[in-house]
mmCIF file of the N, C-alpha and C atoms, coordinates in Angstrom:
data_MODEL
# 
_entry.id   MODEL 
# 
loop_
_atom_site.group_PDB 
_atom_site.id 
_atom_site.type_symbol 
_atom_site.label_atom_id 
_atom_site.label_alt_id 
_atom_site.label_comp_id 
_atom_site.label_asym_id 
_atom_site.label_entity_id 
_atom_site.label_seq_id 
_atom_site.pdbx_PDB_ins_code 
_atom_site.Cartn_x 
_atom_site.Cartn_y 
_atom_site.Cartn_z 
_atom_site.occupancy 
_atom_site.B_iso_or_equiv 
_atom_site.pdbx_formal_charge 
_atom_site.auth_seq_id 
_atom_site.auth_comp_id 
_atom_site.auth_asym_id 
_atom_site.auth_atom_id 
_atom_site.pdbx_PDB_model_num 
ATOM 1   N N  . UNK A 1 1  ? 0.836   -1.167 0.000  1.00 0.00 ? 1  UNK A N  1 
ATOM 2   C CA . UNK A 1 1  ? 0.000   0.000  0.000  1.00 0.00 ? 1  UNK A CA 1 
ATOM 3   C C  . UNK A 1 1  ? 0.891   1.245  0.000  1.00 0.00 ? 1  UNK A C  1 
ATOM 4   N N  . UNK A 1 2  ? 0.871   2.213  -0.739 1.00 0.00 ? 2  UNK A N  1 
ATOM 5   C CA . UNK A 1 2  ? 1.421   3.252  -1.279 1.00 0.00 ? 2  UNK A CA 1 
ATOM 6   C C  . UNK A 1 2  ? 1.506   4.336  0.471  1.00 0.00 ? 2  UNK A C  1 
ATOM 7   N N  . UNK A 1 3  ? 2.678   4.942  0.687  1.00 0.00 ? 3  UNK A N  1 
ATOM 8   C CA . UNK A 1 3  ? 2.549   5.834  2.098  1.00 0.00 ? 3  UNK A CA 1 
ATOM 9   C C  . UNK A 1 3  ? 1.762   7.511  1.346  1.00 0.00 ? 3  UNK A C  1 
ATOM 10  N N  . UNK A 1 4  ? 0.631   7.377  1.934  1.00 0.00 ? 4  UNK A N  1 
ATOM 11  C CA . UNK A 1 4  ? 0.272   9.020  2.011  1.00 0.00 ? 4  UNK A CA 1 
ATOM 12  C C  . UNK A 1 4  ? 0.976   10.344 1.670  1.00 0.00 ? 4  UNK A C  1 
ATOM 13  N N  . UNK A 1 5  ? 0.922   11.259 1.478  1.00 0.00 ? 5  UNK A N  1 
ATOM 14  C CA . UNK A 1 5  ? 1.775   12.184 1.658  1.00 0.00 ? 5  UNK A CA 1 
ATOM 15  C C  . UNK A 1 5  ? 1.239   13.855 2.002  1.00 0.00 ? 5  UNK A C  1 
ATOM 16  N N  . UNK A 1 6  ? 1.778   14.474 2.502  1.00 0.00 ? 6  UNK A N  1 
ATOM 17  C CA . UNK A 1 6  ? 1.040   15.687 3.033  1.00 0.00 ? 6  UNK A CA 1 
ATOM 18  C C  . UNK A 1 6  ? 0.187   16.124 2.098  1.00 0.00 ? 6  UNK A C  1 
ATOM 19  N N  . UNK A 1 7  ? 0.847   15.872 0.880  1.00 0.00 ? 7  UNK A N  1 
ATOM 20  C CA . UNK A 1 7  ? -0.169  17.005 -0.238 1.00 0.00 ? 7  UNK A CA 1 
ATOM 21  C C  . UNK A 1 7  ? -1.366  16.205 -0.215 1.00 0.00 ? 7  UNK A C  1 
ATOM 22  N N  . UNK A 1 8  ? -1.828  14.981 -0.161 1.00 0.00 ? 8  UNK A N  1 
ATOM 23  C CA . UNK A 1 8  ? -3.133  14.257 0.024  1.00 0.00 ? 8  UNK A CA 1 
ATOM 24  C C  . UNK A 1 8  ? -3.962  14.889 1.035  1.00 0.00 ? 8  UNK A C  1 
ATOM 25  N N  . UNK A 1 9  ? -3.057  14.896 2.104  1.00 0.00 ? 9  UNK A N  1 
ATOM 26  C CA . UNK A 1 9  ? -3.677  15.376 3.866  1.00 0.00 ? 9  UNK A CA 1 
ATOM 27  C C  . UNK A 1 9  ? -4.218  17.183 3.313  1.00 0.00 ? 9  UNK A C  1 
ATOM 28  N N  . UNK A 1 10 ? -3.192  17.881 2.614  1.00 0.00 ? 10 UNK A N  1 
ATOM 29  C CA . UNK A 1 10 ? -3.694  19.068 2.282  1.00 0.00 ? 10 UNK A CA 1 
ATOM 30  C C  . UNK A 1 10 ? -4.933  19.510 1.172  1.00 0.00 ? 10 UNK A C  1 
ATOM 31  N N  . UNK A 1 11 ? -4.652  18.914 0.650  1.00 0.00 ? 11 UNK A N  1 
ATOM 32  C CA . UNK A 1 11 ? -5.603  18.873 -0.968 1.00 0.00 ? 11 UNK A CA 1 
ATOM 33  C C  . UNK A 1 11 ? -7.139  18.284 -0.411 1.00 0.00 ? 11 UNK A C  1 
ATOM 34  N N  . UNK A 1 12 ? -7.361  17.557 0.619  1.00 0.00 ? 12 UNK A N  1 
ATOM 35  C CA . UNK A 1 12 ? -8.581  17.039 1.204  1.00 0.00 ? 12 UNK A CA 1 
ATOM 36  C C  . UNK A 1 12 ? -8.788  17.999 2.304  1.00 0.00 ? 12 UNK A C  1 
ATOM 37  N N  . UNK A 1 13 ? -8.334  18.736 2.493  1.00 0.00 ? 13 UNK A N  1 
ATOM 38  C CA . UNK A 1 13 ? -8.650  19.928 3.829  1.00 0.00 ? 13 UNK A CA 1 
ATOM 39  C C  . UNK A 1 13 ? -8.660  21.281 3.309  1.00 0.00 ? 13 UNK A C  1 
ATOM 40  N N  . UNK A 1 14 ? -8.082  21.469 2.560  1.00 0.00 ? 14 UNK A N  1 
ATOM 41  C CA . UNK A 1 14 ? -8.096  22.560 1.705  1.00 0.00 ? 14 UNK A CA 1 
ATOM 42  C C  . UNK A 1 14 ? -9.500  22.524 0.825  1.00 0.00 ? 14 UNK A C  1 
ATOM 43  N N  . UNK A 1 15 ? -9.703  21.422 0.179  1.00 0.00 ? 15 UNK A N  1 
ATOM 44  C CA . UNK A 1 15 ? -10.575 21.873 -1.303 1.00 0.00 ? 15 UNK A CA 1 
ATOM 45  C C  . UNK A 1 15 ? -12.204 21.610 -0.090 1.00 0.00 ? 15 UNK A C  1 
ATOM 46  N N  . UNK A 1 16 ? -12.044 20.601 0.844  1.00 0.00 ? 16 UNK A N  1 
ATOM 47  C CA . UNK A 1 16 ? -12.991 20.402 2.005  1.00 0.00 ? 16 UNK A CA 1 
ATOM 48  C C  . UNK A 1 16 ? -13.227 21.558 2.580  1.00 0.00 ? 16 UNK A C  1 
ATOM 49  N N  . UNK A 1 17 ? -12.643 22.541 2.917  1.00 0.00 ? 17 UNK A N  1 
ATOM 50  C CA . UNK A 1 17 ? -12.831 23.458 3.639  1.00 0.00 ? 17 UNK A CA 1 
ATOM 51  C C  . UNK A 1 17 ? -13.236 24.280 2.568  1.00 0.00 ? 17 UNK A C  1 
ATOM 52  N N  . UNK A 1 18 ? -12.635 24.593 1.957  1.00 0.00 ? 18 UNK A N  1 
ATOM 53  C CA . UNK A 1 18 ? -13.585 25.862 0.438  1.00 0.00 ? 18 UNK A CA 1 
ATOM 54  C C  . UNK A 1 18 ? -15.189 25.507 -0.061 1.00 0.00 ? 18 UNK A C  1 
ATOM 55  N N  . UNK A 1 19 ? -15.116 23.943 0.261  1.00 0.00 ? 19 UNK A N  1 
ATOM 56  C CA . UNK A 1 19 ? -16.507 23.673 0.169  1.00 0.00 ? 19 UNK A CA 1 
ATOM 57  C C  . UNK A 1 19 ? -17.969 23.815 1.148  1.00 0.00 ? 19 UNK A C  1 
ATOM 58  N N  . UNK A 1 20 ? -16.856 23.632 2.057  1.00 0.00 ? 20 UNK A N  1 
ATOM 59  C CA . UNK A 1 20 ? -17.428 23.475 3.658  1.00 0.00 ? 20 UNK A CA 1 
ATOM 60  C C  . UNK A 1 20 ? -17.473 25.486 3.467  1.00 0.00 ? 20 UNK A C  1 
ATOM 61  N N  . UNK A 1 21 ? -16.668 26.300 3.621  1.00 0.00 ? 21 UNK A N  1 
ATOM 62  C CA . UNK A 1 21 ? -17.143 27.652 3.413  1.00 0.00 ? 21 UNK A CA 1 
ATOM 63  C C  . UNK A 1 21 ? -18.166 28.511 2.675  1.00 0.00 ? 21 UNK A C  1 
ATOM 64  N N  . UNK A 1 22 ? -17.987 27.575 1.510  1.00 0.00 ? 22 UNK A N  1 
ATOM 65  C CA . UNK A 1 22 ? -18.841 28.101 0.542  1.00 0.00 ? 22 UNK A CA 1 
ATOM 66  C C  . UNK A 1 22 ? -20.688 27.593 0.621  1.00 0.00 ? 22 UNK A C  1 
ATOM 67  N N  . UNK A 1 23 ? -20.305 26.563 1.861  1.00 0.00 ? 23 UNK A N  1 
ATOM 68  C CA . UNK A 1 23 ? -22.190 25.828 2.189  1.00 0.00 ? 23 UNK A CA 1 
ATOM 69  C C  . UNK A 1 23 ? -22.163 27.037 3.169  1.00 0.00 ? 23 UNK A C  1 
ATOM 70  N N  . UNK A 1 24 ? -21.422 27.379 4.179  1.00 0.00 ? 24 UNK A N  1 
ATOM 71  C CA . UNK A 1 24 ? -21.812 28.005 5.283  1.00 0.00 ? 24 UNK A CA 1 
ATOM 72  C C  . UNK A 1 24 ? -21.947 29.706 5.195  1.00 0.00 ? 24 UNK A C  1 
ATOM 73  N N  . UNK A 1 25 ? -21.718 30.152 3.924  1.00 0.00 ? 25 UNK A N  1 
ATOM 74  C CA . UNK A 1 25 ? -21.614 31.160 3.385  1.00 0.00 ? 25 UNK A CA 1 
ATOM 75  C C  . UNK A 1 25 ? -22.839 31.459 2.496  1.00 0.00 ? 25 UNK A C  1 
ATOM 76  N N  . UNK A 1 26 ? -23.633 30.654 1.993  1.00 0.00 ? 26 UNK A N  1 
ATOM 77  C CA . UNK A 1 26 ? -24.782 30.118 1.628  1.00 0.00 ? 26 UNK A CA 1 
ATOM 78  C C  . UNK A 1 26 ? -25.869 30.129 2.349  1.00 0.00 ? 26 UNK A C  1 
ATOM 79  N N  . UNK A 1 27 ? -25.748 29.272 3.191  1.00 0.00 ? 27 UNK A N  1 
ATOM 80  C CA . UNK A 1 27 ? -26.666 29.462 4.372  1.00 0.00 ? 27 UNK A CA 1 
ATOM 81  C C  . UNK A 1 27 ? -26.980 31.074 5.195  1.00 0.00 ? 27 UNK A C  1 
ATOM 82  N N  . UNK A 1 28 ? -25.775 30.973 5.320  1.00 0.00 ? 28 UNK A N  1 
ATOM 83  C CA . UNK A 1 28 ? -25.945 32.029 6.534  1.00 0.00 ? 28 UNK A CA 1 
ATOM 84  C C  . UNK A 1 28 ? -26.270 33.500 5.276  1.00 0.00 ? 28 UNK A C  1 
ATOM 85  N N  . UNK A 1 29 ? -26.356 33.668 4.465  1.00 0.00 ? 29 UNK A N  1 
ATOM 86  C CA . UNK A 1 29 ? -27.008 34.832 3.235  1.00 0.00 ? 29 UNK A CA 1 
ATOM 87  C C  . UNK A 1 29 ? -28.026 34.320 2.873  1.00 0.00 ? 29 UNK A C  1 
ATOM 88  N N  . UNK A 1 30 ? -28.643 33.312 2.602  1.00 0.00 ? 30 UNK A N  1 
ATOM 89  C CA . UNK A 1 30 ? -30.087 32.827 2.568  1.00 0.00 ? 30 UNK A CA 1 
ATOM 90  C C  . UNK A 1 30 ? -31.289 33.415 3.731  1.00 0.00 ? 30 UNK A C  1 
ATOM 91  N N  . UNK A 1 31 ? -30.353 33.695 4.793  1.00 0.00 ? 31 UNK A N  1 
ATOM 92  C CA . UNK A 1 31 ? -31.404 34.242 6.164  1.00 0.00 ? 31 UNK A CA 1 
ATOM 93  C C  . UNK A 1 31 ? -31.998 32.869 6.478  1.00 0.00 ? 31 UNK A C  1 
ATOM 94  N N  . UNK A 1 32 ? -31.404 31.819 6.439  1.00 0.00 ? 32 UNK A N  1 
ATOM 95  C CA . UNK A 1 32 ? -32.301 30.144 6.959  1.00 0.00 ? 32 UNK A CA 1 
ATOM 96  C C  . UNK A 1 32 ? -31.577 30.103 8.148  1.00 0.00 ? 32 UNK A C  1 
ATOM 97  N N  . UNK A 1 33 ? -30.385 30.463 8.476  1.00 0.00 ? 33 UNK A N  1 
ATOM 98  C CA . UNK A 1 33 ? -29.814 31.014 10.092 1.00 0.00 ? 33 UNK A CA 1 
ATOM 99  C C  . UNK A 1 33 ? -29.812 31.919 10.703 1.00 0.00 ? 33 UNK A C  1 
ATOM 100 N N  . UNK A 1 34 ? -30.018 32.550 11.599 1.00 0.00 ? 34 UNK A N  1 
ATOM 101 C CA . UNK A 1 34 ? -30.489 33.592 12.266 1.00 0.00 ? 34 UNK A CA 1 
ATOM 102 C C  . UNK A 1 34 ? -29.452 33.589 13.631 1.00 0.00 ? 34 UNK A C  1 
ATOM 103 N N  . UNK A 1 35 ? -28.084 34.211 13.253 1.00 0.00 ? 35 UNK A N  1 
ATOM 104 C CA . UNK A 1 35 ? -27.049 33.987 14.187 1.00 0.00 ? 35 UNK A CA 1 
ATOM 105 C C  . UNK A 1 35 ? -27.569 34.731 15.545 1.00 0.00 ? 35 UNK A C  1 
ATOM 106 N N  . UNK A 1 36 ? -28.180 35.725 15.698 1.00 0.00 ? 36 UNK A N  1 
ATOM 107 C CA . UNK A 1 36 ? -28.708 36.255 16.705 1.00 0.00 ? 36 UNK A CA 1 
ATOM 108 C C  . UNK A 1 36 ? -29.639 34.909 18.073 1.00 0.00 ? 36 UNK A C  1 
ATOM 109 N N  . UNK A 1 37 ? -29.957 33.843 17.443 1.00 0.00 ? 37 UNK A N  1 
ATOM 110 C CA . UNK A 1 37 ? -30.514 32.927 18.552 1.00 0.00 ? 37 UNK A CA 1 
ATOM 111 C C  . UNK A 1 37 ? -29.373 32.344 18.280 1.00 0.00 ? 37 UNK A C  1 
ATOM 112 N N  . UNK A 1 38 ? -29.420 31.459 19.968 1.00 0.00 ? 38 UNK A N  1 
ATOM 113 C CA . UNK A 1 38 ? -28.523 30.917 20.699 1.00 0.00 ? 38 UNK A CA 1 
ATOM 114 C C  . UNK A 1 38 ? -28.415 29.784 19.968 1.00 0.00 ? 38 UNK A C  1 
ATOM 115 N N  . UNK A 1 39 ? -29.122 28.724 19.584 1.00 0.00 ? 39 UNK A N  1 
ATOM 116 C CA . UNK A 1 39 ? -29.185 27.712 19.207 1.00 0.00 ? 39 UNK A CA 1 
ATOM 117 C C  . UNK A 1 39 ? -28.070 27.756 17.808 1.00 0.00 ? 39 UNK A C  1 
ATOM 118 N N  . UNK A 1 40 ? -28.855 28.517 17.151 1.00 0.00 ? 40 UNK A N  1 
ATOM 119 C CA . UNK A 1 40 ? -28.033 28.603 15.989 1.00 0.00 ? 40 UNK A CA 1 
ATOM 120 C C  . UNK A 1 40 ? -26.290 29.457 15.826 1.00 0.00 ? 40 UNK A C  1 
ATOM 121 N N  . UNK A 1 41 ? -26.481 29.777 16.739 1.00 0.00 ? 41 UNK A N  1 
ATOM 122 C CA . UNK A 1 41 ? -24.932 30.302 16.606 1.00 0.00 ? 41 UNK A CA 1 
ATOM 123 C C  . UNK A 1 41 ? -24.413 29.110 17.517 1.00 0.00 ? 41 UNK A C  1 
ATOM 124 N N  . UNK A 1 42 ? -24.769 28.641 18.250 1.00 0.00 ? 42 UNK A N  1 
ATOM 125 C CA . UNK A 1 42 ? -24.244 27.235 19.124 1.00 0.00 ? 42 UNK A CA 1 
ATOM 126 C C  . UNK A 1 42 ? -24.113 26.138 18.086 1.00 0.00 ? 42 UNK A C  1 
ATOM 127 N N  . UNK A 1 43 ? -24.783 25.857 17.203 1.00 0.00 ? 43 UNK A N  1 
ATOM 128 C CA . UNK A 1 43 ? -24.605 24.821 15.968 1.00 0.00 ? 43 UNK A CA 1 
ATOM 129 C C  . UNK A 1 43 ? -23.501 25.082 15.087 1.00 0.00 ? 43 UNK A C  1 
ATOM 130 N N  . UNK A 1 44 ? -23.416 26.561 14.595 1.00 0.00 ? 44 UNK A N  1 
ATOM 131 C CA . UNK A 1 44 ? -22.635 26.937 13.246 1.00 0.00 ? 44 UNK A CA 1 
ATOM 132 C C  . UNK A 1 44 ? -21.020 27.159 14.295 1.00 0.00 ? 44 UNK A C  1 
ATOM 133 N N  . UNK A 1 45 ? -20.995 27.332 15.842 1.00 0.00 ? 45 UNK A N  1 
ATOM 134 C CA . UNK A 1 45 ? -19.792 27.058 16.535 1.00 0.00 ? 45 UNK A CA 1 
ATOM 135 C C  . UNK A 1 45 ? -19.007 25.476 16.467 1.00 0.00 ? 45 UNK A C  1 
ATOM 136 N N  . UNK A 1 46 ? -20.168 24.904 16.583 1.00 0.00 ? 46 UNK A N  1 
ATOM 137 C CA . UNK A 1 46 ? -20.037 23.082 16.717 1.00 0.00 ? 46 UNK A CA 1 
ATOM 138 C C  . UNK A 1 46 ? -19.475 22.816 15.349 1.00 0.00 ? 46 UNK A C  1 
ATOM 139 N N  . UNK A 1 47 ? -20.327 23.125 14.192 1.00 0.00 ? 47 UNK A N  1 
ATOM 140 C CA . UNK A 1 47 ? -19.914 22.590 12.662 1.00 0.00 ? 47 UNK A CA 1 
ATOM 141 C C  . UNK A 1 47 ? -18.043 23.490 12.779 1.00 0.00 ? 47 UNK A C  1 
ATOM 142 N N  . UNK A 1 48 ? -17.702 24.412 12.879 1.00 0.00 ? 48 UNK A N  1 
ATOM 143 C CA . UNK A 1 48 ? -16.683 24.966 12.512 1.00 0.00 ? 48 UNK A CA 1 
ATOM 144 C C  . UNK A 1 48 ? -15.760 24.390 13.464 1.00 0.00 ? 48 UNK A C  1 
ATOM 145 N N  . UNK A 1 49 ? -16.314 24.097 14.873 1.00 0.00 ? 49 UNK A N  1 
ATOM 146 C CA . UNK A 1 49 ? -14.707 23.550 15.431 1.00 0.00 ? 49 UNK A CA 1 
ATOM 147 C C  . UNK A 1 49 ? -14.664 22.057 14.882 1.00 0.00 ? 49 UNK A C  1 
ATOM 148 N N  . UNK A 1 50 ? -15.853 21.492 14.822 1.00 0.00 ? 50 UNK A N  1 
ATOM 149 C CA . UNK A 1 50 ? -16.107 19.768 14.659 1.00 0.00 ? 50 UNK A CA 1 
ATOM 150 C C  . UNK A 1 50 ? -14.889 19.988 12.920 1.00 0.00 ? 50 UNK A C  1 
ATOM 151 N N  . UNK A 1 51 ? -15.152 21.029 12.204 1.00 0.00 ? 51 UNK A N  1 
ATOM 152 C CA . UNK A 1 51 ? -14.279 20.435 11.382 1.00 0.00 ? 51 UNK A CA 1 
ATOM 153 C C  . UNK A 1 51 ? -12.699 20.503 11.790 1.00 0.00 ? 51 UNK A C  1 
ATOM 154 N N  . UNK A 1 52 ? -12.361 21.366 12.736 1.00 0.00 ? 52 UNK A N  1 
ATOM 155 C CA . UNK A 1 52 ? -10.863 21.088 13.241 1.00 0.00 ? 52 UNK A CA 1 
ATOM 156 C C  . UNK A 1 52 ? -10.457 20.197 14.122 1.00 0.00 ? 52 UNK A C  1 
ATOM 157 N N  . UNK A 1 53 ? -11.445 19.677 14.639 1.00 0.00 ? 53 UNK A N  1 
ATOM 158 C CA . UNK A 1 53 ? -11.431 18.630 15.670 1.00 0.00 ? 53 UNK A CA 1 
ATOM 159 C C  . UNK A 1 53 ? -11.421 17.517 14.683 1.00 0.00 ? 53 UNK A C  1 
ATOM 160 N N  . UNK A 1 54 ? -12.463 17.498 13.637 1.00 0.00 ? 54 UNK A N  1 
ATOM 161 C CA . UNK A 1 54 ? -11.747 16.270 12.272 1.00 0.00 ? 54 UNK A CA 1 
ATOM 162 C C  . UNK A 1 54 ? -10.387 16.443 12.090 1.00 0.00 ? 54 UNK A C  1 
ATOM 163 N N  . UNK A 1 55 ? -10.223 17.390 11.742 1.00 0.00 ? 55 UNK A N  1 
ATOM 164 C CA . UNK A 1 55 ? -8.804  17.496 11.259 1.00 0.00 ? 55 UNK A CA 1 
ATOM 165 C C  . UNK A 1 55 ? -7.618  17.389 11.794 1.00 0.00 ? 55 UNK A C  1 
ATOM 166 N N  . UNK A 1 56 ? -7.463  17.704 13.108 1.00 0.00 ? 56 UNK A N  1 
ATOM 167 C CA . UNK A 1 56 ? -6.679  17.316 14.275 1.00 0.00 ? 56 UNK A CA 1 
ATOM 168 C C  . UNK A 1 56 ? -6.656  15.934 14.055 1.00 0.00 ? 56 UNK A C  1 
ATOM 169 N N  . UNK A 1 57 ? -7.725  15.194 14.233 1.00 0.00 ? 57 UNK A N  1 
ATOM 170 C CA . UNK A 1 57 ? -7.737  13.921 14.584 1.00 0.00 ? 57 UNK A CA 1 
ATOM 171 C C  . UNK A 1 57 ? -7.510  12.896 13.462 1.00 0.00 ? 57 UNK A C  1 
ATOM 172 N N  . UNK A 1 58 ? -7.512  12.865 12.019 1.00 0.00 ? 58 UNK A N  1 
ATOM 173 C CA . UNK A 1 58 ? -7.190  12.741 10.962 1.00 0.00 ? 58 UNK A CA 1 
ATOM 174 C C  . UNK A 1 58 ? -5.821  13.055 11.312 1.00 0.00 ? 58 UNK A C  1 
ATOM 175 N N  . UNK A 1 59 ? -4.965  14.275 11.269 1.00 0.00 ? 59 UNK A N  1 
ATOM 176 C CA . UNK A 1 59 ? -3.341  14.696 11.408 1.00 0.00 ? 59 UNK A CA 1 
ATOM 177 C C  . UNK A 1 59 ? -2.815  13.363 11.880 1.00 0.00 ? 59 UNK A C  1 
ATOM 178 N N  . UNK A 1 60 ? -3.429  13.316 13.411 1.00 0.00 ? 60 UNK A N  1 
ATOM 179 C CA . UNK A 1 60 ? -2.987  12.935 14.501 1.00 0.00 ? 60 UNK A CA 1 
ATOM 180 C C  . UNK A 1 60 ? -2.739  11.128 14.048 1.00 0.00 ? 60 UNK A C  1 
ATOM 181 N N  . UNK A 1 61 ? -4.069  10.437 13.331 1.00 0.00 ? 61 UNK A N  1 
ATOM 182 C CA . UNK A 1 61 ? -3.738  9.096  12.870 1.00 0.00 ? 61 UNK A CA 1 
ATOM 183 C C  . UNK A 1 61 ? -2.777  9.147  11.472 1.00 0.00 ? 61 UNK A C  1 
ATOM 184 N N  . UNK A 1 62 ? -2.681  10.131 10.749 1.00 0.00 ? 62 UNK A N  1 
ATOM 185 C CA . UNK A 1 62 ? -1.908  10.111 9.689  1.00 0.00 ? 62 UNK A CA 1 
ATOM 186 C C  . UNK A 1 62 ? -0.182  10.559 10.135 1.00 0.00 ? 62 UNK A C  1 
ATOM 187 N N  . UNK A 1 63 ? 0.116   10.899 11.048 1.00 0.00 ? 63 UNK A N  1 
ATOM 188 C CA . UNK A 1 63 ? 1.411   11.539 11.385 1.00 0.00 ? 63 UNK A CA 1 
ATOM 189 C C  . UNK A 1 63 ? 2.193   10.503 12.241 1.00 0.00 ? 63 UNK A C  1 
ATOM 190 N N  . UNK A 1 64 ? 1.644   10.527 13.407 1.00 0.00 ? 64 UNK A N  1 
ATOM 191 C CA . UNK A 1 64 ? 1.795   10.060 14.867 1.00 0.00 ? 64 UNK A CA 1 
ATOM 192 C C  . UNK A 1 64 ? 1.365   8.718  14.759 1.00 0.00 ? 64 UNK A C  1 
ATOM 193 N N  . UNK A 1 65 ? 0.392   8.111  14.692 1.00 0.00 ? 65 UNK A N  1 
ATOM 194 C CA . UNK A 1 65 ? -0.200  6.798  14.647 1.00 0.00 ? 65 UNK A CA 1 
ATOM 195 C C  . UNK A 1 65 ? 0.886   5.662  14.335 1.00 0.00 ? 65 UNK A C  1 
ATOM 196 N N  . UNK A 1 66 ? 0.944   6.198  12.858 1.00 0.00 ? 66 UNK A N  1 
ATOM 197 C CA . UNK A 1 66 ? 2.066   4.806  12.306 1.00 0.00 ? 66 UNK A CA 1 
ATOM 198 C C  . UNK A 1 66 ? 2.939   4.916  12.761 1.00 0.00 ? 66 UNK A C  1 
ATOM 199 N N  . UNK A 1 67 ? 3.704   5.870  13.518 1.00 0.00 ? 67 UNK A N  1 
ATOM 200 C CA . UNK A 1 67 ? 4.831   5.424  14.434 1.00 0.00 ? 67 UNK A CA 1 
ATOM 201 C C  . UNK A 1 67 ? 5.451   4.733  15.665 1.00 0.00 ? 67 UNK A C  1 
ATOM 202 N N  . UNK A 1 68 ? 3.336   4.725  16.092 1.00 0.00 ? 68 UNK A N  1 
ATOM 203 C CA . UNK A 1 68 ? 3.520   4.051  17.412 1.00 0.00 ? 68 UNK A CA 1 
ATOM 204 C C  . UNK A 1 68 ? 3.886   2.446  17.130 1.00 0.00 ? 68 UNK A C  1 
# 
Protein backbone atom coordinates (compact mmCIF):
# COMPACT_ATOMS: atom_id res chain seq x y z
CA UNK A 1 0.00 0.00 0.00
CA UNK A 2 1.42 3.25 -1.28
CA UNK A 3 2.55 5.83 2.10
CA UNK A 4 0.27 9.02 2.01
CA UNK A 5 1.77 12.18 1.66
CA UNK A 6 1.04 15.69 3.03
CA UNK A 7 -0.17 17.01 -0.24
CA UNK A 8 -3.13 14.26 0.02
CA UNK A 9 -3.68 15.38 3.87
CA UNK A 10 -3.69 19.07 2.28
CA UNK A 11 -5.60 18.87 -0.97
CA UNK A 12 -8.58 17.04 1.20
CA UNK A 13 -8.65 19.93 3.83
CA UNK A 14 -8.10 22.56 1.70
CA UNK A 15 -10.57 21.87 -1.30
CA UNK A 16 -12.99 20.40 2.01
CA UNK A 17 -12.83 23.46 3.64
CA UNK A 18 -13.58 25.86 0.44
CA UNK A 19 -16.51 23.67 0.17
CA UNK A 20 -17.43 23.48 3.66
CA UNK A 21 -17.14 27.65 3.41
CA UNK A 22 -18.84 28.10 0.54
CA UNK A 23 -22.19 25.83 2.19
CA UNK A 24 -21.81 28.01 5.28
CA UNK A 25 -21.61 31.16 3.38
CA UNK A 26 -24.78 30.12 1.63
CA UNK A 27 -26.67 29.46 4.37
CA UNK A 28 -25.95 32.03 6.53
CA UNK A 29 -27.01 34.83 3.24
CA UNK A 30 -30.09 32.83 2.57
CA UNK A 31 -31.40 34.24 6.16
CA UNK A 32 -32.30 30.14 6.96
CA UNK A 33 -29.81 31.01 10.09
CA UNK A 34 -30.49 33.59 12.27
CA UNK A 35 -27.05 33.99 14.19
CA UNK A 36 -28.71 36.25 16.71
CA UNK A 37 -30.51 32.93 18.55
CA UNK A 38 -28.52 30.92 20.70
CA UNK A 39 -29.18 27.71 19.21
CA UNK A 40 -28.03 28.60 15.99
CA UNK A 41 -24.93 30.30 16.61
CA UNK A 42 -24.24 27.24 19.12
CA UNK A 43 -24.61 24.82 15.97
CA UNK A 44 -22.64 26.94 13.25
CA UNK A 45 -19.79 27.06 16.53
CA UNK A 46 -20.04 23.08 16.72
CA UNK A 47 -19.91 22.59 12.66
CA UNK A 48 -16.68 24.97 12.51
CA UNK A 49 -14.71 23.55 15.43
CA UNK A 50 -16.11 19.77 14.66
CA UNK A 51 -14.28 20.44 11.38
CA UNK A 52 -10.86 21.09 13.24
CA UNK A 53 -11.43 18.63 15.67
CA UNK A 54 -11.75 16.27 12.27
CA UNK A 55 -8.80 17.50 11.26
CA UNK A 56 -6.68 17.32 14.28
CA UNK A 57 -7.74 13.92 14.58
CA UNK A 58 -7.19 12.74 10.96
CA UNK A 59 -3.34 14.70 11.41
CA UNK A 60 -2.99 12.94 14.50
CA UNK A 61 -3.74 9.10 12.87
CA UNK A 62 -1.91 10.11 9.69
CA UNK A 63 1.41 11.54 11.39
CA UNK A 64 1.80 10.06 14.87
CA UNK A 65 -0.20 6.80 14.65
CA UNK A 66 2.07 4.81 12.31
CA UNK A 67 4.83 5.42 14.43
CA UNK A 68 3.52 4.05 17.41
Amino acid sequence: MPTPTISSLLYQYIVGGVLFVIGMILVFKSDVVDLRLRTYRTSAIWLIAGYFIYLAIHSFFFFVAPRL
